[in-house]
N, C-alpha and C positions, 0 to 999 in steps of 0.2 A: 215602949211597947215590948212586951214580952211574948215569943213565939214558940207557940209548943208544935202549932201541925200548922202544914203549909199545902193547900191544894194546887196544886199544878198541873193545870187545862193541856193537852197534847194534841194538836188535831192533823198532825200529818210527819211525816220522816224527816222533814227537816227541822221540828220544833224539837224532837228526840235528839239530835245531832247534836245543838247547840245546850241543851238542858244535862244532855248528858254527864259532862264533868263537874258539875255543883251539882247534880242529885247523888253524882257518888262520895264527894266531902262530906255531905249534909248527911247521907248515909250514916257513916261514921260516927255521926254525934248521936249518943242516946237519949237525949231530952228532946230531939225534935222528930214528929212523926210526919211522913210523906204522902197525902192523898193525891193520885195519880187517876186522873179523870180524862179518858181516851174520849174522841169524838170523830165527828165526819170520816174523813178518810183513811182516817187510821184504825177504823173497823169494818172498813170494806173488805173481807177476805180476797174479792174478786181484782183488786186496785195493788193488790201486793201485802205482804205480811211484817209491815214495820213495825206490828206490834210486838213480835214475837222477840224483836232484839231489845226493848224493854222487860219483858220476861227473863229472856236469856242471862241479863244484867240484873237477873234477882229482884227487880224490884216489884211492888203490888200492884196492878192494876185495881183501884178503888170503885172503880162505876165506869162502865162503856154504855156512851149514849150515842143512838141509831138515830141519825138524823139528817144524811146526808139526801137529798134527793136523786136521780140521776137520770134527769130530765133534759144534762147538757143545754142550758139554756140558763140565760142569764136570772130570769125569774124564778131561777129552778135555785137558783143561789141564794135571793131573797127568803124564800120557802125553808130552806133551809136553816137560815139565820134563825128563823123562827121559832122553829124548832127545838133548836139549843137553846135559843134565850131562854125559856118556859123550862127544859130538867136542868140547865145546869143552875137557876135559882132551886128546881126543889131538891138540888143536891147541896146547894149552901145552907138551907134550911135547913135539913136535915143535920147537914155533919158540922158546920159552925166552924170554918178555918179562922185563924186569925190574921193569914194573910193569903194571897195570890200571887203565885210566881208561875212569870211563863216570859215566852220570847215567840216574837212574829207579829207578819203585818197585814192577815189576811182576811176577806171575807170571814171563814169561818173560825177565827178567834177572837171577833169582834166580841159576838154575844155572851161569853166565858167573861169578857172584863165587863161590857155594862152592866150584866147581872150582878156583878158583887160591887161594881158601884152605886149601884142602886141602892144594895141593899149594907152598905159601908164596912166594907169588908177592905182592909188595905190590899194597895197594887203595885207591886215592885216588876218593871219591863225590862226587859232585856232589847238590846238594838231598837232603840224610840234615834227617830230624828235622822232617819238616813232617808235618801231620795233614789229613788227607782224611775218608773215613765207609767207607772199603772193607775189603778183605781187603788192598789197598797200604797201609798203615797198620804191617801186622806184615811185610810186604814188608820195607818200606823200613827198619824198626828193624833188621832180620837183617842186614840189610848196612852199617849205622851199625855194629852189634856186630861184623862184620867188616871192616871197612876201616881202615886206617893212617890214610890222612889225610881231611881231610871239609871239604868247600866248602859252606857255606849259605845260602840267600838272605835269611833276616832274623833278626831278634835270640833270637824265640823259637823257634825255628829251631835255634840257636846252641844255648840254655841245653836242650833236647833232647835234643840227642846228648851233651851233655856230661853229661847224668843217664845216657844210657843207654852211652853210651862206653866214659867214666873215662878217655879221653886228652886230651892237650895240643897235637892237632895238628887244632884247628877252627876254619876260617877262616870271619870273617863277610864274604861278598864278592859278595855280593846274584846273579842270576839272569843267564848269559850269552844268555839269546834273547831278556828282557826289555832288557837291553842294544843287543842289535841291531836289533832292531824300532826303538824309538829312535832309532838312528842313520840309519834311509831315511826318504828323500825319497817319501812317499805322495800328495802332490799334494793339489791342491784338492778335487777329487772322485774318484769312483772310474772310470780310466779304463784298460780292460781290453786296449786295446791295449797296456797296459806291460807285459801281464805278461808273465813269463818262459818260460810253459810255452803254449803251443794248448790247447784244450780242448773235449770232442769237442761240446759241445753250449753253443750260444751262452748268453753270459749275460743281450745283449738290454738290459741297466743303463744310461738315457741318465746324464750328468752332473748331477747333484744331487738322480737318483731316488731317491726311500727304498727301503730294502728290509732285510731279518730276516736273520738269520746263523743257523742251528740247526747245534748240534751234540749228541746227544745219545748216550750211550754205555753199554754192559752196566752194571748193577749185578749183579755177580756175588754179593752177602754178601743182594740183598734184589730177587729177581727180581719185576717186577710194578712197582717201585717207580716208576717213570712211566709211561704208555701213550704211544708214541708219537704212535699215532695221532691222540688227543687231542690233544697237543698241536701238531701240523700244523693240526688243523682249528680252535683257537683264533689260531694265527697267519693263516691262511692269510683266517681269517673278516676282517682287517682289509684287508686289496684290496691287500696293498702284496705288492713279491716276496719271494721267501724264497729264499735260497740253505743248501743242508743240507750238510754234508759225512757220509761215512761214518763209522762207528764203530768202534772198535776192535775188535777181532777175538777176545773174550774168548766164555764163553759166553753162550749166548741172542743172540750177534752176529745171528743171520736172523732172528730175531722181529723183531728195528728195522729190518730189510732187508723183509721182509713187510710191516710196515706202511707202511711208505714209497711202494712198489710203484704202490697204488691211487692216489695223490696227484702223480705221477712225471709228468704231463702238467703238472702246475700249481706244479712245483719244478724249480729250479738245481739239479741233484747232482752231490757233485763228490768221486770216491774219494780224491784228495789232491791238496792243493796246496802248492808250495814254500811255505818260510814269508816269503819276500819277496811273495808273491802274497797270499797270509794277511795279512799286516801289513795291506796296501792293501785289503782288503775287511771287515776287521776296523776300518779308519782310518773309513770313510765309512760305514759301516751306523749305522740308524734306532736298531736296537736287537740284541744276542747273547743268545740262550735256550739253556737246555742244563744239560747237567752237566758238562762238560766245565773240567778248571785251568784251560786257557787264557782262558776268560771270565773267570776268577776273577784270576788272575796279569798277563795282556796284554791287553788293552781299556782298562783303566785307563790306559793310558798314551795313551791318543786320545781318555778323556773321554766313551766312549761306555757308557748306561747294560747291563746287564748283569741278567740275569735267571737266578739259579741252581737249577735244580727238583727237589727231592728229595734224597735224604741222601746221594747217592754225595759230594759234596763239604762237608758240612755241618759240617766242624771247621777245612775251609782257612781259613787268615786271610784278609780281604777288606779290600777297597781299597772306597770312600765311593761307588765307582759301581756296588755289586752288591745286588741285593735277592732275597733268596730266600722262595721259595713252595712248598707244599704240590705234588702231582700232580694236584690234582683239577681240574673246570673252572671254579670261580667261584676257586679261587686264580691260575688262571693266566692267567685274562682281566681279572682285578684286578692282577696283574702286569704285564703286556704295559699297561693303561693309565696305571701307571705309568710306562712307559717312553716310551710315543707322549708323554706332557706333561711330560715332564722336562726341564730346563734340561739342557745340553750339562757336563759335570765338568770340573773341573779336571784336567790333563793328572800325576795325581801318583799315584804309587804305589809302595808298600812294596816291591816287590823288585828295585827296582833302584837300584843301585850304581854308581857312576861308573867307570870301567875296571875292569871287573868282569875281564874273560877276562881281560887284561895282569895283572891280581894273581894269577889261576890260574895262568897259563903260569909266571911267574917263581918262582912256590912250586915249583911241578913240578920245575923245572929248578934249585930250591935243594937244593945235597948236605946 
């Protein structure tokens, strides 16, 4: 198979995070052109401006399709699907990749891969075959069962997609954002003049202040399943700051947005940040609460201890620096004290691979 343009479906900040370090290899080559097709929430302007650090990164935004609903309701995510499936075929129509690269396991990156299944268009996945506790669980298998080729971040991982597969083209080649987190310089402490982006509301962090990282995100399979509230007021009850980020945009997304609201004087919030700003505040925090991979997947790699709350991530493999707890409040103040007297971890962690992107790109680019 010979590949000259490669469309690459983006539908939220974290599909950017991990695409990031093979669309800038693949950059680099002149025979191969990049169509970059934004979608759902990553052109929400009102949801945060992830797109803009694709920009920022020079690269083209090819087609932004409007297709998100925000109806906060689970049928509002079907509608949705719907949506995309219907431009992102009259955009394969249109522009004729010869193949589809992307990574994720979400509702809204379903319709990006059956549409050029349909329409036989090859599909090369990034992270097929990991377990989470969601409705991404059977996501992520639907598109293992369609895709040609499959990038993994760990071993079982691997032995995954090859039960549900039944192909010969799965590569074990560990996590490209856990890769690049790694490779920046985050400094001694967390010092917010580095970052990359302004931010409308000070962070206020002197150097070598503690302070909580929360990220906490819809359970769409088991709504209820943490309160947030709760758990702001078990953080917030230890004096140190917290910085939150928002959530994804799945339903019951404004229930976590409500609860936040009343706390919103005594919180950092922050609708998104590059993942080079992320790395650095993820490097120097006290402790990361959440449901959220990336406690699960990236922290580890700084050593910082890691608190995961309730079943939206209850089957991810974990790295020595994560301890998961019930939603309730004697679990999650036994948690959190957990994390205030914990020895600092070792900087080691399962999904990451030593030039992880350079073995992706050069697969890609193998006929």
């Amino acid at each position: 198979m010979t590949i000259k343009k490669i469309c690459v479906p983006i539908v939220n900040r974290t599909n950017y995070s991990k695409l990031k370090p093979i669309l800038t290899y693949l950059k680099n080559n002149s025979s191969i052109k990049i169509e970059i097709v934004a979608s759902s929430a990553l052109v929400v302007d009102r949801i945060g401006d992830a797109i803009k650090d694709i920009e920022r990164d020079a690269f083209i935004i090819k087609q932004k399709i409007e297709c998100l609903m925000m109806n906060d309701t689970l049928d509002a995510m079907v509608q949705s699907s719907g949506v995309s499936l219907i431009q992102h075929a009259s955009f394969y129509a249109n522009s004729r990749p010869d193949t589809l690269l992307l990574v994720g396991d979400r509702f809204d990156i379903f319709p990006a891969v059956w549409a050029a299944k349909v329409m036989n268009i090859p599909i090369f996945h990034l992270q097929g075959g990991e377990r989470s506790g969601c409705v991404d669980d059977t996501v992520r298998d639907l598109i293992s069962i369609c895709a040609d080729r499959h990038y993994v971040a760990t071993q079982k991982a691997y032995d995954k997609v090859m039960s549900i597969a039944h192909v010969k083209n799965i590569f074990h080649v560990g996590c490209p954002a856990v890769e690049y987190i790694q490779s920046l310089s985050v400094g001694e402490y967390l010092d917010v003049s580095t970052f990359s982006k302004k931010y409308k509301k000070s962070f206020g962090i002197k150097p070598y202040e503690k302070y909580a990282v929360v990220v906490l995100h819809p359970n769409t399979t088991q709504d209820n399943d943490v309160d947030m509230s709760l758990l702001l007021e078990c953080v917030l009850a230890g004096g140190m700051k917290c910085v939150v980020l928002y959530p994804n945009i799945d339903a019951f997304y404004n229930k976590i947005l409500d609860s936040i609201r009343p706390y919103s004087s005594q919180l950092i919030c922050v609708k998104h940040m590059p993942l080079s700003d992320y790395a650095k505040l993820m490097a120097h925090a006290t402790y990361f609460i959440g449901n959220s991979s990336s406690g699960i997947r990236e922290t580890a790699s700084f050593g910082i201890p890691t608190i995961n709350v309730g079943t939206r991530q209850e089957n991810r493999e974990r790295n020595k620096n994560t301890l998961d707890c019930n939603g309730d409040k004697d679990s999650i103040n036994h948690a959190i004290c957990w994390a205030l007297t914990a020895d600092k971890f070792q900087s080691e962690n399962i999904y990451f691979k030593e030039n992880c992107s350079k073995h992706i790109c050069e697969n890609i680019l193998w006929k």
